[in-house]
N, CA, C and O of each residue as an XYZ file, in Angstrom:
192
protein
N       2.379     -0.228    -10.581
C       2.225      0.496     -9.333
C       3.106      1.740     -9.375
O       4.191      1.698     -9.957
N       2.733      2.686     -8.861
C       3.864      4.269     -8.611
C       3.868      4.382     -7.333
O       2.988      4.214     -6.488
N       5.167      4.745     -7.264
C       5.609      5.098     -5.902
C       5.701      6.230     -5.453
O       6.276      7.080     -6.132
N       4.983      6.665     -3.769
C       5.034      7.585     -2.922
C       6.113      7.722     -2.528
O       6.636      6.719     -2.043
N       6.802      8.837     -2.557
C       7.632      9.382     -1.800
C       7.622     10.620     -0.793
O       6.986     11.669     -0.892
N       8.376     10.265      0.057
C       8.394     11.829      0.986
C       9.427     12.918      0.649
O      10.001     12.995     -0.437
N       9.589     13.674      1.591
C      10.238     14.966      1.220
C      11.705     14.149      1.119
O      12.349     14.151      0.070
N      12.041     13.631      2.018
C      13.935     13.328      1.729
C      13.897     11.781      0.488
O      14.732     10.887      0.629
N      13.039     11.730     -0.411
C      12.999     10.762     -1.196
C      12.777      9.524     -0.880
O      13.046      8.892     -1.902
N      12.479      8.874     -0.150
C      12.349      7.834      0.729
C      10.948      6.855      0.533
O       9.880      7.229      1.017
N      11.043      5.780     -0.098
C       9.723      5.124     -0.332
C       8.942      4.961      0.598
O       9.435      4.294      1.508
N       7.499      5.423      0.827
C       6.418      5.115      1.590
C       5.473      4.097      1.399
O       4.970      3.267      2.155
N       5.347      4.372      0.148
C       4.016      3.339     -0.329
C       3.987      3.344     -1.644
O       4.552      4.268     -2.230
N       3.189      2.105     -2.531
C       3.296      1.912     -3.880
C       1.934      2.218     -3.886
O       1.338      2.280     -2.811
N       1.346      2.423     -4.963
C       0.053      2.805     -5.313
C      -0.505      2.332     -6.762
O      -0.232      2.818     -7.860
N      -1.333      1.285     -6.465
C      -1.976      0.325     -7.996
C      -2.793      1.370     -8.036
O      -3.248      1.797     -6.975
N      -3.172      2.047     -9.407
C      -4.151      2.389     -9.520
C      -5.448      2.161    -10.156
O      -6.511      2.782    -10.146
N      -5.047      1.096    -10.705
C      -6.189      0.375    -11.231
C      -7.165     -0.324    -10.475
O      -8.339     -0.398    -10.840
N      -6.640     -0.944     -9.226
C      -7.287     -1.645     -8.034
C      -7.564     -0.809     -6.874
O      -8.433     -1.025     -6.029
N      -6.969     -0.101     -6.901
C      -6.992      1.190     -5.704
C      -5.899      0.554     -4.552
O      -5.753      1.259     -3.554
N      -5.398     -0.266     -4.588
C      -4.590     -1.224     -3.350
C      -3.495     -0.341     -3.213
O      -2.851      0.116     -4.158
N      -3.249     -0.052     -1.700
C      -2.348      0.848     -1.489
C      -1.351     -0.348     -0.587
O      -1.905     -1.295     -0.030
N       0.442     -0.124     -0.523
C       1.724     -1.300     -0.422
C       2.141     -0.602      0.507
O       2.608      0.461      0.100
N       2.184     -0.758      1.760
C       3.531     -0.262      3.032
C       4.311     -1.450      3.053
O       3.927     -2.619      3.026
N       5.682     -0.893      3.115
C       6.363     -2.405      3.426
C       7.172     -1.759      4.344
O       7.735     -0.709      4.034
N       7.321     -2.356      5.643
C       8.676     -1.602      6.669
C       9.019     -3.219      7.038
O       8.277     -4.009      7.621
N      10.710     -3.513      6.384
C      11.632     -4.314      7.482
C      10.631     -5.739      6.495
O      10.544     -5.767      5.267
N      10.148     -6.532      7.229
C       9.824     -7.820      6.816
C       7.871     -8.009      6.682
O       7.257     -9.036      6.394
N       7.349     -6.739      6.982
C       6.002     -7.401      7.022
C       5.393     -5.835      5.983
O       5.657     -4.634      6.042
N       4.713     -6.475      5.320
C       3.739     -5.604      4.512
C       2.377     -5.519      4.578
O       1.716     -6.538      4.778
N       1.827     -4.379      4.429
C       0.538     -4.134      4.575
C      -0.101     -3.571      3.558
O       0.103     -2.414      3.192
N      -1.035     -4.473      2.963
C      -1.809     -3.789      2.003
C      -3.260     -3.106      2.188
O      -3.735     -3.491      3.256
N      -3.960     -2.389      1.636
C      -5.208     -1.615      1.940
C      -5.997     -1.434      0.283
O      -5.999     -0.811     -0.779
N      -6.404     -2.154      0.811
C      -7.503     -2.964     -0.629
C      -8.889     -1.652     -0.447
O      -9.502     -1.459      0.603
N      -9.125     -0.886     -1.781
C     -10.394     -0.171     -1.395
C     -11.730     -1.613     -2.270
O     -11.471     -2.267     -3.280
N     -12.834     -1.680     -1.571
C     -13.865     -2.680     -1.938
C     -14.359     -1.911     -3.166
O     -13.942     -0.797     -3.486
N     -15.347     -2.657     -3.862
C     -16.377     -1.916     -4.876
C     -17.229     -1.026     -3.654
O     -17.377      0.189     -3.788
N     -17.701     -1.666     -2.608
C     -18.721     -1.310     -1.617
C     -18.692      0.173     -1.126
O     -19.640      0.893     -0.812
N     -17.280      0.455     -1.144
C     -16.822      1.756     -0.594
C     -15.729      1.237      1.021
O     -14.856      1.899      1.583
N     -16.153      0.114      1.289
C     -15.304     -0.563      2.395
C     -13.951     -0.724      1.944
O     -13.671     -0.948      0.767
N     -12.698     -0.557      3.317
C     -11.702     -0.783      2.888
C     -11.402     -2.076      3.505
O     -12.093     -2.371      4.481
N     -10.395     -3.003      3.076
C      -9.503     -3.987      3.481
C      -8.459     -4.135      4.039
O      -7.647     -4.251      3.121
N      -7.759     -4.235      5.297
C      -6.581     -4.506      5.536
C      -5.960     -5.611      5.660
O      -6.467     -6.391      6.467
N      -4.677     -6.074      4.933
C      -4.235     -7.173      5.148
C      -2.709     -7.065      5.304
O      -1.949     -6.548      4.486
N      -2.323     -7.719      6.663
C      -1.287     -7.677      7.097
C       0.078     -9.425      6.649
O       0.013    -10.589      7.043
N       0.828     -8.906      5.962
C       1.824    -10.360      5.939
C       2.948    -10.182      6.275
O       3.262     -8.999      6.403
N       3.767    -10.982      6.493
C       5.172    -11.023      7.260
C       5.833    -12.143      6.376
O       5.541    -13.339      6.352
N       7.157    -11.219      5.386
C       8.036    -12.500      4.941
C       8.601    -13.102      5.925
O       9.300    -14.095      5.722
């Protein structure tokens, strides 16, 4: 995965690029965003 950063360096998001699955993580819950074959996207929300 490679990581997004913003202007003051600060991780935003990881980026698979092989799967297209894009990683937010803020504090304890993460959100991933799965792109489909279909062209549909996925959201899935978890909480450590």
């Amino acid at each position: 995965m490679s990581e997004v950063r913003n202007l003051d360096g600060k991780l935003v998001c990881r980026v698979d690029e092989a799967t297209g699955t894009v990683e937010i993580k803020i504090k304890d819950c993460i959100t991933l965003i799965k792109r489909n074959a279909d062209g549909t996207t996925e959201v899935v929300n978890l909480k450590n």
